[in-house]
C-alpha positions in Angstrom: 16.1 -28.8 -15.3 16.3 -25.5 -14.9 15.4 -23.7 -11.7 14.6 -19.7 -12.6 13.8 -17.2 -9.7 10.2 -15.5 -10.6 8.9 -18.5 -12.0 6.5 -21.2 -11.1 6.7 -25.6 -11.3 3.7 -27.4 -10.5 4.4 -30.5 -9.7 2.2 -33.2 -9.9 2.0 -37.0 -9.5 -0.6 -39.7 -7.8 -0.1 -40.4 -3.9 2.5 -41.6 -2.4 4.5 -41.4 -5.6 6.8 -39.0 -4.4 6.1 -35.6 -5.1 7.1 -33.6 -1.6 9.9 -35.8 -1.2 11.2 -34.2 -4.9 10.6 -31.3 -3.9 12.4 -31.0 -0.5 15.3 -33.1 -2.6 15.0 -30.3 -4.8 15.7 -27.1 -2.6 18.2 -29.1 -0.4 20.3 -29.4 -3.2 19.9 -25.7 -4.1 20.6 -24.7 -0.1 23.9 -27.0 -0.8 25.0 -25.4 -3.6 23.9 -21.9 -3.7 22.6 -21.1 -0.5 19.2 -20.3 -1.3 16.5 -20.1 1.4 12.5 -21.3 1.4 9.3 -20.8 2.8 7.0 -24.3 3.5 3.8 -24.2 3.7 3.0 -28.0 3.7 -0.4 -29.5 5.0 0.7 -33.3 4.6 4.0 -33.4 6.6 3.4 -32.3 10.6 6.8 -30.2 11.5 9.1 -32.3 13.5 8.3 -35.1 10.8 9.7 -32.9 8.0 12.2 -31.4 9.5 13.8 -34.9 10.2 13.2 -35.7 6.4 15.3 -32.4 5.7 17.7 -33.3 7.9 17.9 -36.8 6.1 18.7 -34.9 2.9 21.2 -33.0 4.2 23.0 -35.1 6.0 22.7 -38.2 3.6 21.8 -40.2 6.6 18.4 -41.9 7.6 16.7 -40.5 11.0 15.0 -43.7 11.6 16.3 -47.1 12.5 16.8 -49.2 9.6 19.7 -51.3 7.7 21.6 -48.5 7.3 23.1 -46.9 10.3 21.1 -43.7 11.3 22.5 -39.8 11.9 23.4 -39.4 16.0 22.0 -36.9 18.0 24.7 -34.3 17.3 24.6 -34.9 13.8 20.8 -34.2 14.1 21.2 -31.1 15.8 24.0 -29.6 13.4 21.4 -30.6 10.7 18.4 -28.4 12.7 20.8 -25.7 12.9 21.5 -25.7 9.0 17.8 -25.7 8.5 16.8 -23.1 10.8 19.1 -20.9 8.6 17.2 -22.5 5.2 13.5 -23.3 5.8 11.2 -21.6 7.4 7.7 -23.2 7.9 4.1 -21.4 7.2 1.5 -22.9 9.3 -2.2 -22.5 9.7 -3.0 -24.4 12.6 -6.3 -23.5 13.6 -7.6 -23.4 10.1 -7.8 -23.3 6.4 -5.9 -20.9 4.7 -6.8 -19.2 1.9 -4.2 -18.5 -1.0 -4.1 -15.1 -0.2 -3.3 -15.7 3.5 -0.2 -18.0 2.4 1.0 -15.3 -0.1 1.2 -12.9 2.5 3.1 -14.9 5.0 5.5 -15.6 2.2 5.7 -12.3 1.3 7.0 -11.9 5.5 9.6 -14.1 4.8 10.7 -12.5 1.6 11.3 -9.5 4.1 12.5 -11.3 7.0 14.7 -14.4 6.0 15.6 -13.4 2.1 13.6 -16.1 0.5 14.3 -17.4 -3.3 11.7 -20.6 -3.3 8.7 -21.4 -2.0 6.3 -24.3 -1.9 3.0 -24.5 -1.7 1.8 -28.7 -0.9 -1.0 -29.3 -1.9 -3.5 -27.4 -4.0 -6.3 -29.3 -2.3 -6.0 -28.6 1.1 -6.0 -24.8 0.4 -9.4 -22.9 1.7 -11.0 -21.7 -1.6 -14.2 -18.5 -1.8 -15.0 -19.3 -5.3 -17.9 -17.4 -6.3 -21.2 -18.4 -7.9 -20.8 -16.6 -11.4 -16.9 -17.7 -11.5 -16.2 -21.3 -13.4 -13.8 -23.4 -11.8 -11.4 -22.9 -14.9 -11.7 -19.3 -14.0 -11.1 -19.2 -10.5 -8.0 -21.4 -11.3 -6.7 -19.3 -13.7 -6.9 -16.2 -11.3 -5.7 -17.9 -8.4 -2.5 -19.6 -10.8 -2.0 -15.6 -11.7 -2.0 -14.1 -8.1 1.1 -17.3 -7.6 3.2 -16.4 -10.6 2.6 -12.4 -10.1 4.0 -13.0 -6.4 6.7 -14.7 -8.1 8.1 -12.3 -10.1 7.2 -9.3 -8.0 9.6 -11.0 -5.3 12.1 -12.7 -7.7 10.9 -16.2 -5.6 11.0 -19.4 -7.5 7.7 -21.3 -6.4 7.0 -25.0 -6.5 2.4 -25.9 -6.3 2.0 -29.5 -5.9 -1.5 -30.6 -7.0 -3.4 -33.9 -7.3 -4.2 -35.1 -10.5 -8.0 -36.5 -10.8 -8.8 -40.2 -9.9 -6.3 -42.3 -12.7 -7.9 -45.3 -14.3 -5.9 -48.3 -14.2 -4.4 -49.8 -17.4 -4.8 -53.9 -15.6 -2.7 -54.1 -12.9 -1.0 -50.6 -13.6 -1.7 -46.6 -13.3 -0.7 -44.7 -16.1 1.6 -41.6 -15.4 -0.5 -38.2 -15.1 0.1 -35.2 -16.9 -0.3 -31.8 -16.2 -3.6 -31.7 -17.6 -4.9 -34.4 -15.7 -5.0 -32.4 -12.4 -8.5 -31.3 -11.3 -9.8 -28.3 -12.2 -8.3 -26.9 -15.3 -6.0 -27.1 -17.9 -4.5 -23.9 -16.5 -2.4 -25.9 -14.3 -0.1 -26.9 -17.9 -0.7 -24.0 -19.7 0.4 -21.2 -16.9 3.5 -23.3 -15.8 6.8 -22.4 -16.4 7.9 -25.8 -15.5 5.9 -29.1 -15.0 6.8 -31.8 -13.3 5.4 -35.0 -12.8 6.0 -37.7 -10.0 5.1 -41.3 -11.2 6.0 -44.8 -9.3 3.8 -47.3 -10.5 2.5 -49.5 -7.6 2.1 -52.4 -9.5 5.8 -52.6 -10.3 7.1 -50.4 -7.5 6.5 -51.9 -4.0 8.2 -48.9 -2.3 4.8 -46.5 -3.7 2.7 -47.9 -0.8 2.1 -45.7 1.8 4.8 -45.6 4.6 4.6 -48.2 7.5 7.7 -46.3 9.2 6.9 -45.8 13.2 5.1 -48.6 13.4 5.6 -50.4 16.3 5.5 -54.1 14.9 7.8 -53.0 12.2 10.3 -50.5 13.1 10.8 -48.5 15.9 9.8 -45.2 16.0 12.0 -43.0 17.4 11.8 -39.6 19.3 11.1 -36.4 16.3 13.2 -33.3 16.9 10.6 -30.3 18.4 10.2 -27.3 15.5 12.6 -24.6 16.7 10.5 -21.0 16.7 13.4 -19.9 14.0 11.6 -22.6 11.7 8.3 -22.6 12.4 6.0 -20.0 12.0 6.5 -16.9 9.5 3.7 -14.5 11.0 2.7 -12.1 8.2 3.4 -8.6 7.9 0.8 -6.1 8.1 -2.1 -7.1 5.8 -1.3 -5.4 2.3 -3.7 -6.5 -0.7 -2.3 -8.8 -2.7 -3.2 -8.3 -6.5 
């Protein structure tokens, strides 16, 4: 797999099969190895919870108690350091945002922190203004545009994960979804320079359930790291249309 700068994955798969954890796996390994830098904006991981999943990746060490023996404190905080230099977090807080408003904080940290990747989880949560005369294969196609002309105005490399619609089981099994399988439009495999897809089956892979880590009865949870202001937040710059 080939990672260009300028291009754009989408990245698809059911839930819980996987598809943020690829993709942090993804631009760790290209932090490691050639020092490349990311925004995040990510709706389904809170901040101090991903930034101990990072950590995990770059260390090679769990954060949470378990068979294995977990990362110490100062291991942890080495690790925070490393990605306060790597990853920088978008968050809308209060609201919404549209794809506009994440393009232009991006664009900030294109200016500010020398991004090369960004990542976009999920499609769904995004706030969209699609109007009345515009189909929904339309507004995707326009809104996949504005993404891969941002990435190749800024030379960024940028990772959309998306949903695919409801799969039908196959008996006890879910068949792995395709690009064209992800609501909306075919647009999503047609305007992708890569396309990845996720896919643990529950029926043979226990591990797809939906994490029981931190629960009491189970495994401890133990304290998350606070976001550091160097990770969390890329304000925009002044508002500049985006085209």
């Amino acid at each position: 797999m080939t990672i260009r700068p300028g291009e754009m994955s989408v990245v698809t798969g059911i839930p819980n099969s996987g598809k943020s954890e690829f993709a942090d796996a993804v631009t760790v390994n290209l932090a490691h190895q050639y020092g490349w830098r990311f925004a995040v904006c990510s709706f389904e991981n809170p901040p101090a919870e991903h930034i101990a999943k990072l950590a995990e990746k770059h260390l090679g060490l769990p954060f949470w108690d378990g068979p294995r023996q977990r990362m110490t404190e100062a291991e942890l905080q080495k690790a925070m350091t490393w990605a306060a230099d790597h990853f920088h977090l978008i968050r809308f807080d209060d609201e919404a945002p549209t794809i506009e408003a994440i393009l232009d904080k991006a664009r900030a940290a294109v200016m500010r922190h020398g991004i090369r990747g960004l990542i976009i989880d999920p499609y769904n949560e995004i706030e969209h203004h699609r109007p009345p005369s515009v189909t929904e294969t339309e507004y995707v196609s326009q809104l996949l545009g504005k993404v891969k002309r941002f990435a190749q105005a800024h030379d960024v490399h940028v990772w959309f994960i998306a949903h695919p619609a409801k799969m039908q089981r196959d008996g006890n099994s879910l068949p792995a979804p395709t690009l064209y399988d992800i609501s909306g439009s075919a647009n999503w495999a047609n305007k992708a320079d890569l396309g990845v897809v996720v896919h643990r089956d529950p029926a043979k892979d226990p591990n797809c359930s939906p994490s029981r880590q931190g629960n009491g009865e189970l495994i401890p949870t133990p304290r998350l790291p606070p976001c550091p202001p160097e990770i969390c937040g890329v304000e925009p710059l002044p508002s500049q249309p985006i085209p």
